[in-house]
C-alpha positions in Angstrom: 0.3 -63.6 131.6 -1.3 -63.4 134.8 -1.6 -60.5 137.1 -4.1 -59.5 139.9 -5.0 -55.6 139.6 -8.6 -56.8 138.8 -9.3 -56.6 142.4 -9.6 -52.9 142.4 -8.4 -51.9 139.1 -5.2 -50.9 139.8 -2.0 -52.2 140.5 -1.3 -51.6 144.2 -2.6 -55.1 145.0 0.0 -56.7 143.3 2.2 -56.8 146.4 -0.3 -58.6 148.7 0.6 -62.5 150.0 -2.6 -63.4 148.6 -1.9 -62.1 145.0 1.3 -63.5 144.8 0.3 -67.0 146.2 -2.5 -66.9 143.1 -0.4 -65.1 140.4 2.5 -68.1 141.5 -0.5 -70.7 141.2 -1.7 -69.9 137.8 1.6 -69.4 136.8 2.5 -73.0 137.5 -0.9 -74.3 136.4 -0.2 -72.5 132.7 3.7 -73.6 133.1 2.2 -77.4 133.2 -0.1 -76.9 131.0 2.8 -75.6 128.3 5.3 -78.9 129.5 2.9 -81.4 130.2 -0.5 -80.5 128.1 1.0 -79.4 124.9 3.7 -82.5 123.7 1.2 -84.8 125.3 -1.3 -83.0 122.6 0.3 -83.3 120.3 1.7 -86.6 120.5 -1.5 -88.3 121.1 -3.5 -86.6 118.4 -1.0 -87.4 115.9 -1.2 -90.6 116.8 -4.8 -90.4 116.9 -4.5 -89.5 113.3 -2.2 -91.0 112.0 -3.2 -94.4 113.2 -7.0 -94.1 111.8 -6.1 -93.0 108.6 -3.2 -96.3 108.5 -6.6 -98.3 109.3 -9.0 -96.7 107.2 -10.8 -100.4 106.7 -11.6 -100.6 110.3 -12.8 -97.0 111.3 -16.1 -96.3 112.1 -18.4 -93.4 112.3 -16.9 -92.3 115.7 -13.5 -92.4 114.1 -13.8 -90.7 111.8 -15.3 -87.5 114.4 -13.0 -88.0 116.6 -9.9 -87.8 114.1 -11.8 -84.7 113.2 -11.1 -83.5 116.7 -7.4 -84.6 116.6 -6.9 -82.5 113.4 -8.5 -79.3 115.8 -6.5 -80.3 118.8 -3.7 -80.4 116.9 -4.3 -76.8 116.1 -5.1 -75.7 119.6 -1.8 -77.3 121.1 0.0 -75.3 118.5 -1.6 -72.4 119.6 -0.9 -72.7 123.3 2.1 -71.6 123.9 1.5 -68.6 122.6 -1.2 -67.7 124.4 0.1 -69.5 127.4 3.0 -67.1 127.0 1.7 -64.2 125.9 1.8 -61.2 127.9 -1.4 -59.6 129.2 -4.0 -58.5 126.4 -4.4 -55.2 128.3 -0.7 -54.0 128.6 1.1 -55.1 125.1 0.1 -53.0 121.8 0.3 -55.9 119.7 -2.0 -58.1 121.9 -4.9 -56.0 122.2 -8.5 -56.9 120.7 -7.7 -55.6 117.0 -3.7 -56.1 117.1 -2.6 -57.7 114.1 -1.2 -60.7 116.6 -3.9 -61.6 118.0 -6.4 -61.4 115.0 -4.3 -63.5 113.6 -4.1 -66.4 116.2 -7.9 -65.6 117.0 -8.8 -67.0 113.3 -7.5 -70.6 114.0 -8.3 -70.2 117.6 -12.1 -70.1 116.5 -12.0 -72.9 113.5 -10.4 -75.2 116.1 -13.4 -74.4 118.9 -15.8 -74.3 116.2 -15.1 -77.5 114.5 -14.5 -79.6 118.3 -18.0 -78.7 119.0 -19.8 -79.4 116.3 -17.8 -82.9 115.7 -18.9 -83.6 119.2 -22.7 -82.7 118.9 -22.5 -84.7 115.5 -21.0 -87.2 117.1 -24.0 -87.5 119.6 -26.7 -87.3 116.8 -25.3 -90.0 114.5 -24.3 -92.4 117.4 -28.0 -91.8 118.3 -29.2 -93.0 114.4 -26.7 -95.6 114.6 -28.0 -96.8 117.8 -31.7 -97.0 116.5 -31.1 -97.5 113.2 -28.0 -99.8 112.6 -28.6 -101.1 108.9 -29.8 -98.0 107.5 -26.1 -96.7 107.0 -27.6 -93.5 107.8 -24.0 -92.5 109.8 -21.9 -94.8 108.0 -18.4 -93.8 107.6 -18.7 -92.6 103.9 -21.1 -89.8 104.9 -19.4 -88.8 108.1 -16.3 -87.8 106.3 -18.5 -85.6 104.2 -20.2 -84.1 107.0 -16.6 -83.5 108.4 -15.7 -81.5 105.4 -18.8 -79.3 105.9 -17.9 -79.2 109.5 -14.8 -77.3 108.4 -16.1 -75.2 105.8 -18.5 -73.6 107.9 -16.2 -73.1 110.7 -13.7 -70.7 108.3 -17.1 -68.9 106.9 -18.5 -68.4 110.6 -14.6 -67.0 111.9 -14.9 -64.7 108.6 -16.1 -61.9 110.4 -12.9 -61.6 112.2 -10.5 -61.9 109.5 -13.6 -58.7 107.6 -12.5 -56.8 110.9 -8.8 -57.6 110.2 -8.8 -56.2 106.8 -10.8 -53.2 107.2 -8.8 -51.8 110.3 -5.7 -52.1 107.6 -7.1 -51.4 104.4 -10.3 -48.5 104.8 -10.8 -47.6 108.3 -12.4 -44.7 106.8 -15.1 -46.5 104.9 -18.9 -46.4 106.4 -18.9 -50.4 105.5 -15.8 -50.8 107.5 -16.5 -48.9 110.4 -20.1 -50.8 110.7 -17.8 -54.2 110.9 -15.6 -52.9 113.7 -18.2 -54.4 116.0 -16.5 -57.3 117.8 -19.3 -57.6 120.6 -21.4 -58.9 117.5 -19.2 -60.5 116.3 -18.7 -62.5 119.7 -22.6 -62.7 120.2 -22.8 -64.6 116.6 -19.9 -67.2 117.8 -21.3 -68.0 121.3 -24.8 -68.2 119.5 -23.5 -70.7 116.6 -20.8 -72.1 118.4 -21.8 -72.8 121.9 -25.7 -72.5 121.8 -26.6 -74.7 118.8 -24.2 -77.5 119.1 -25.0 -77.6 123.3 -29.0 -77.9 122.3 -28.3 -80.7 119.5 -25.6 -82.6 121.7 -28.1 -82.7 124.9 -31.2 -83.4 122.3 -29.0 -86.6 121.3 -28.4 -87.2 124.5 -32.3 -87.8 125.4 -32.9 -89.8 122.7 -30.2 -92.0 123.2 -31.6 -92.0 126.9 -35.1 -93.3 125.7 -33.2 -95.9 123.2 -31.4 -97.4 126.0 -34.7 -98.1 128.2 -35.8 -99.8 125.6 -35.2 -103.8 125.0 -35.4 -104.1 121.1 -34.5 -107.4 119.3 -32.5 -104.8 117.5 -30.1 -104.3 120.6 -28.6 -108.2 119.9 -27.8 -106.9 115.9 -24.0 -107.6 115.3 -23.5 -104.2 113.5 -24.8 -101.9 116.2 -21.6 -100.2 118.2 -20.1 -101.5 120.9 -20.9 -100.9 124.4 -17.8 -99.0 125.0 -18.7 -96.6 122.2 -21.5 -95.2 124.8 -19.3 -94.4 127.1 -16.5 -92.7 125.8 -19.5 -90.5 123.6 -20.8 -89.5 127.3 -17.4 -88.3 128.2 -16.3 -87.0 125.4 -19.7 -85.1 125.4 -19.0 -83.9 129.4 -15.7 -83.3 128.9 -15.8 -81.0 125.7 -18.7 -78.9 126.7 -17.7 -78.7 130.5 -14.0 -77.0 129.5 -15.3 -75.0 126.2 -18.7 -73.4 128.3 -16.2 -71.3 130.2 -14.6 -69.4 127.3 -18.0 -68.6 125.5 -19.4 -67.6 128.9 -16.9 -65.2 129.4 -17.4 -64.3 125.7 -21.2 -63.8 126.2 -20.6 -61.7 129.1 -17.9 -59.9 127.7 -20.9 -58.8 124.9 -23.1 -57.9 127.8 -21.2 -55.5 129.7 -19.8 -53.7 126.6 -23.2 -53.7 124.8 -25.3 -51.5 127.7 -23.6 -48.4 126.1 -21.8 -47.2 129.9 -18.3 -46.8 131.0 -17.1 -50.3 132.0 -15.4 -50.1 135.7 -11.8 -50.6 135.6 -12.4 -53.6 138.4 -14.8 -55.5 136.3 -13.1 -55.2 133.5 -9.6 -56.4 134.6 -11.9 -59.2 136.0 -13.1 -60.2 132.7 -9.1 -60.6 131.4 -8.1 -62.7 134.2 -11.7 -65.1 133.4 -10.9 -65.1 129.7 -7.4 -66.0 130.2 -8.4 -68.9 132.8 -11.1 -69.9 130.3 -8.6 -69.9 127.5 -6.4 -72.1 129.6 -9.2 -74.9 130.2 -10.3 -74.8 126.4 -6.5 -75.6 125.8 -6.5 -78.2 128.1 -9.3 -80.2 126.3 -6.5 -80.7 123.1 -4.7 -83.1 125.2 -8.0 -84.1 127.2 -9.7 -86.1 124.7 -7.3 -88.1 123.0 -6.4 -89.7 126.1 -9.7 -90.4 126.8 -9.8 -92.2 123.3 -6.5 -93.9 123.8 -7.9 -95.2 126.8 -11.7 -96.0 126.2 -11.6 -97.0 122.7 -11.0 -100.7 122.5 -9.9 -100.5 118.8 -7.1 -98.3 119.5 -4.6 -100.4 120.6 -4.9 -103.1 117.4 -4.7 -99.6 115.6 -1.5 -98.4 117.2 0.4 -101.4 116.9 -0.6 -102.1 113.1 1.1 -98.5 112.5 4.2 -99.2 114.5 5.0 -102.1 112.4 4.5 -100.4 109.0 7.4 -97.6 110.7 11.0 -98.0 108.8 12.0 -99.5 112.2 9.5 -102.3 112.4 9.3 -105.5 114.0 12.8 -107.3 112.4 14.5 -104.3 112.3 13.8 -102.5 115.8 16.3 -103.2 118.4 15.1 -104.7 121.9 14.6 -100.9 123.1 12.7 -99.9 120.4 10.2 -102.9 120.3 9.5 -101.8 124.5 8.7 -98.2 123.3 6.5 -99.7 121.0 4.8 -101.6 123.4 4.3 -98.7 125.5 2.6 -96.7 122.8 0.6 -99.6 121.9 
């Protein structure tokens, strides 16, 4: 996956200590990332999932987002490995920018990103309302799940575009209405528009409000039904972390679109530069599947209670489990 021609377009350098030492570091970095990252993704967001929805009495409004991003991690750390894996886009047929492989892993690629970011920029707005607001049920649970399902559906219609390309570089490459599709540039411009750009502005507007709320001593801050303290703190991560390890990837996307779109010859150099960032990029958007479960197993106080409810509803529960069992259970919980 990795290789270091980009530093003059060609592939003389490859031989250098210094290219080696890097190549052998990223390799290793995306070698942990594929033993380490992905089971631990996948565990934990199953786990995520699976213990909400066992405890659907108890969840709140920020369950019910983050299980949303469980379901899109869960996508992303099934999509690593292959991407992890995959030889370089610029050097395999099938992996190249309208190969039928990697339109195809693309689509899910962009649901996931799409619906991570907006659950976390919802996230921020409704823990903002709940925060002001906490009797209103303005973000109650009820609605959140809802606005999840909208969340998803306009994720698929925004990545349509890519699966339009898809089918008319199959189907009619010969058609005017076809050819006028086969713009990816645009198509990357619309998805770091709607999918970096709007959600960043409404996650930092929530986080200004919630700013202002905080300064201010309210009888409302001693209500019972507003969200505990620890709730603040795992949004304020969650917020950093998402946004600081998906801004790479559409930055690269966004400069991808700027190079391509001034109408000149793009320098072999600069270009192999641009794989090697969207690769790296890639590799720190993967990372944020395993990233933020832990950080709700961790900073969530509910979780635990959660966790341990689900374990003894398992066919091996509490009589049943031998003395081994019941410590791997404890661990989990």
């Amino acid at each position: 996956m990795w290789g270091c021609g980009w530093f003059n377009g060609t592939g003389l350098v490859e031989e250098l200590p210094a290219c080696q030492d890097l190549q052998l570091g990223l390799s290793l970095l995306s070698l942990l990332g594929l033993v380490v990252g992905v089971p631990v993704g996948l565990c934990y967001n199953a786990l995520l999932v699976l213990a909400n929805l066992h405890s659907k009495a108890s969840m709140t409004m920020p369950d019910v987002y983050f299980v949303n991003m469980a379901v899109a991690g869960l996508v992303l750390s099934a999509l690593a490995p292959v991407h992890l894996l995959g030889p370089p886009s610029s050097q395999w047929a099938l992996w190249s920018a309208g190969g039928e492989v990697h339109v195809a892993l693309q689509i899910p690629f962009n649901v996931s990103s799409l619906v991570a970011m907006y659950s976390t920029a919802l996230l921020s707005l409704d823990h903002y309302i709940e925060r002001a607001l906490p009797r209103t049920y303005m973000a109650s649970v009820y609605n959140t799940r809802h606005v999840c399902g909208f969340v998803w559906g306009g994720a698929l219609l925004t990545s349509f575009s890519s699966l339009l390309f898809y089918i008319c570089s199959h189907v009619s490459t010969r058609a005017l209405e076809c050819a006028k599709m086969q713009n990816t540039e645009a198509a990357d411009a619309t998805l770091v528009f709607i999918g970096y750009v709007v959600p960043a502005l409404a996650a930092l507007y929530a986080l200004v409000l919630l700013s202002r709320v905080r300064r201010e001593d309210t009888p409302l801050d001693r209500d019972t039904g507003r969200l505990e303290p620890s709730a603040h703190r795992l949004l304020v991560a969650t917020v950093c972390t998402q946004f600081g390890l998906w801004t790479p990837h559409y930055l690269v996307l966004l400069g991808h679109t700027v190079l391509v779109s001034r109408g000149q010859p793009v320098d072999a150099h600069y270009l192999g530069l641009l794989h090697f960032a969207k690769d790296l990029s890639k590799l720190l958007a993967f990372s944020s599947s395993f990233v933020t479960p832990l950080l709700y197993r961790y900073m969530n106080q509910s979780f635990p209670g959660k966790l341990r409810r689900l374990m003894k509803k398992l066919p091996c529960g509490d009589r049943h489990c031998s003395p081994d069992h019941i410590g791997v259970q404890q661990v989990l919980a």
